[in-house]
Every structure is written in C-alpha cells, then in structure tokens.
N, C-alpha and C positions, 0 to 999 in steps of 0.2 A: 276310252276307259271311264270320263267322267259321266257319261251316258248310261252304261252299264250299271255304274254304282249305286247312280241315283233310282236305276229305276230296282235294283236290287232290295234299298232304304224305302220303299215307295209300298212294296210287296212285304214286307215287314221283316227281310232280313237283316241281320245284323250289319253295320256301316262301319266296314274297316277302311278308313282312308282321314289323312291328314289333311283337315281343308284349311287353307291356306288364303290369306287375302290380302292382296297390294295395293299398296296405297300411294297416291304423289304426296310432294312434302305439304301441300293444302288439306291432304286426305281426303282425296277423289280419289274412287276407285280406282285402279290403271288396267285396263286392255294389252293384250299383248306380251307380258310382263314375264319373264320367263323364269322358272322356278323349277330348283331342284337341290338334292340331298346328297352328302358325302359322307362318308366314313366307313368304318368295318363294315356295317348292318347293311349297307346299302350298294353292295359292286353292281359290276356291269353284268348282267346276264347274258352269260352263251348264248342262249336263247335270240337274244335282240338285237345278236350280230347277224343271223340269216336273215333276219326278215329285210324287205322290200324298201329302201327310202329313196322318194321322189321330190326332187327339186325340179318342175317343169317349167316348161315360156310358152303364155297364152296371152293372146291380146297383149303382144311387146310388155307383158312384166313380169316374176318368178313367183311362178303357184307352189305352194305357199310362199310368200312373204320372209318367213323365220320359218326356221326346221331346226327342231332338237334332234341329235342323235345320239345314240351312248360312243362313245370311244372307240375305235376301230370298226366301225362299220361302214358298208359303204352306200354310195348314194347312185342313183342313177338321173339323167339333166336330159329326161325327153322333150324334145319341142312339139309342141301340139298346133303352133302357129304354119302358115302356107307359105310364109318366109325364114330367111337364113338369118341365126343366132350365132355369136362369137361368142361364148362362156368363158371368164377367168378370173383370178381372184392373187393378189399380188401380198394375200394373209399369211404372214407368219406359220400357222398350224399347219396351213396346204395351199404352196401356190400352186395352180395349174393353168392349163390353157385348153379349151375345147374349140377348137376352129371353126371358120362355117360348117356350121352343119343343117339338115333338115330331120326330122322323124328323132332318131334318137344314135348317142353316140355305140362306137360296138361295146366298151366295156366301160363299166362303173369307175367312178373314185372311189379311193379309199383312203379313211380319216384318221392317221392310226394316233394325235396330239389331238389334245384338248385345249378347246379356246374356240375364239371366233372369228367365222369365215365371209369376210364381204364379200359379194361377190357383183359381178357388173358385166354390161355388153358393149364391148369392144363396137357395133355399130349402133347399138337405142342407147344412148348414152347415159337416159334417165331410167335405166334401169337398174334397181338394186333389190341385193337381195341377201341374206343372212342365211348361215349354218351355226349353228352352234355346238359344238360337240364336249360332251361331259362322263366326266368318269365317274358316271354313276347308272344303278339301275330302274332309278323314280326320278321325274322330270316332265315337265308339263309348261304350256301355257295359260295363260289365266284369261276367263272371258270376258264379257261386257262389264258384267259387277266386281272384276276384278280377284275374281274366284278358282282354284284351282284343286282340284281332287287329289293327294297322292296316296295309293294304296301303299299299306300297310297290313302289318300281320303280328300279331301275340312276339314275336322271336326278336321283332326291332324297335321293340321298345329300349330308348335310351336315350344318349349324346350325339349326336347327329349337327352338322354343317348346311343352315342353308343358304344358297344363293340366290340372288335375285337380279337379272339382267334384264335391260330394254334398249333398244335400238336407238334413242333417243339419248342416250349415254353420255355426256362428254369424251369419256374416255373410255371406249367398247370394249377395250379390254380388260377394264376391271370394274365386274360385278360386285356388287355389295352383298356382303355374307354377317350370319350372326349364327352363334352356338346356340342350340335348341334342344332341351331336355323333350323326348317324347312320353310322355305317362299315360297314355290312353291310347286304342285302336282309332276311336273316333273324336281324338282331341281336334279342340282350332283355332289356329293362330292368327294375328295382324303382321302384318309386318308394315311399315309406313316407309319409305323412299329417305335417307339420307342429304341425298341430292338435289338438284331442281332439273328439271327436259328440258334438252333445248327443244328449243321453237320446231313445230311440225311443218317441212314445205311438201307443197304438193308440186309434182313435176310435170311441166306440157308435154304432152307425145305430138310427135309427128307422124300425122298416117296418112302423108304422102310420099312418105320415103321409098317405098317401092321394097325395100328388103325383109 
C-alpha cells in the first residue's frame, strides 16, 4: 500500500494517506513499529477478511516476523523449509497447536480476539514470531526511517485512536495509544515512544539438528 501511494504522490496525484512516524524515547527512528487506527471512521472491512494471510517457516524462522491482521481473519502457517515445524502459541487471543508438519497445514487459523499472538516452535526453540490482530481497517508497519503510510479518504476526517506496538515491549500486551484529531487527507504526525526497548538479542540456530 505504501508503494502504491507514493508512487501515486510521485505522478502528481493527490496523497491521501496519514504518515505516521515512530520514534524511541531518544528519537531514533524505530523499524518495525506497528501502527494503527480505531474508532467509528475506521472498522474492519469485509473485504480483508478474504484475503490471504501468511505466516511461513523458512530457513528455521517465521516469514514475516510480525503480521498484522484485522480481527477475524484467518491466517495460513506454510512451511517452505525440507524439515518438520511444530507451530503454537499459548496467547490468550488464540492458543493453538499445529503439529509436525511439512508443506502446509489442511486448514487456516482463525483470529476472531484482538491482541497479540506469540508464537514459537515446539522443536527450533529460538524461533519466534508475532501476530497481531486489530480491530480496525488501517494498520501498517513502519519502515527503516520509521515511516508508515495510512490511507485515508475525505469521509474520516476526525477523532481517531492510535496505537503503536513493538515486539520489544516490556509488556506486549499493551500498546501505547493517543487520541488524534485528523484535519487533513495528507496530514502527518510524530509520535515518539513512552517507553524504552528492551535490549534486542539475537538467537543461535542450530543447523545440525536434522528437523
């Protein structure tokens, strides 16, 4: 979507989207950063319950990393790897369990609670990996420079809820939110981080485990 817009702004159309940019409490940009919008103006669309979402295992880790999804939609947890994955997540919104498996399970999850989904592999131990699921229709990550697109349209101009989650969280389950007056198609905003991250570790794989 953030692709699309800019190259929309670029061709000299009009730039309907809310940019958005996250900051740590030093104000460095933040990567990652997950961002989105609540209230009347902004539900979940029908629409983004069909669509397709993938949470894979490639090279023993979960492609993507984080996945946003709107509220009731479901996910599918393909492995792309030559070995067998134990998928499960002991999260309050959705625990489940996907057993060994290879290629892909028969049927989806489905997320119908909002909140967030850790998830892990029962044999690569240092695998994790995040869902997020939000009741809302606008929702993104933020990239390198800490930037995130969200469209907008003439209609949702107003008081608007937003959130802002990272994996680095103390407490994963609760995002940091601030009420947001929106007055412009192409308004945009800072937000800076509350909080401090904890420390980022990097996890050994083992690839001689054979699974």
């Amino acid at each position: 979507m953030k692709k699309l817009i800019g190259l929309a702004c670029f061709f000299g159309f009009s730039c309907q989207a809310l940019e958005v940019t996250v900051k740590d409490t030093l104000g460095q940009p933040l990567a990652g950063a997950a961002v989105w919008l609540e209230g009347g103006l902004w539900p979940v669309e029908p629409a983004s319950l069909l669509k397709k979402y993938n949470m894979g295992q490639k090279d023993r880790n979960f492609i993507p990393h984080a996945l946003i999804i709107p509220q009731g939609a479901q996910v599918e947890f393909p492995n792309f790897d030559s070995i067998l994955h134990h998928v499960y997540s002991f999260s309050e919104p959705k625990a489940f369990e996907l057993k060994l498996y290879r290629d892909k399970p028969q049927a989806p999850i489905k997320f119908t609670q909002s909140g967030v989904v850790e998830l892990g592999c029962n044999i690569h131990d240092w695998m994790l990996g995040y869902i997020l699921v939000v009741n809302s229709g606008v929702y993104g990550l933020t990239d390198k420079q800490g930037k995130i697109d969200l469209p907008l349209n003439p209609e949702q101009l107003g008081s608007a809820n937003l959130h802002v989650w990272h994996e680095r969280f103390e407490d994963l389950d609760k995002p940091e939110s601030k009420v947001l007056t929106i007055k412009d198609v192409s308004q945009k905003v800072q937000y800076q981080l509350k909080q401090p991250l904890l420390e980022k570790f990097d996890f050994l794989t083992d690839e001689t485990d054979g699974y």
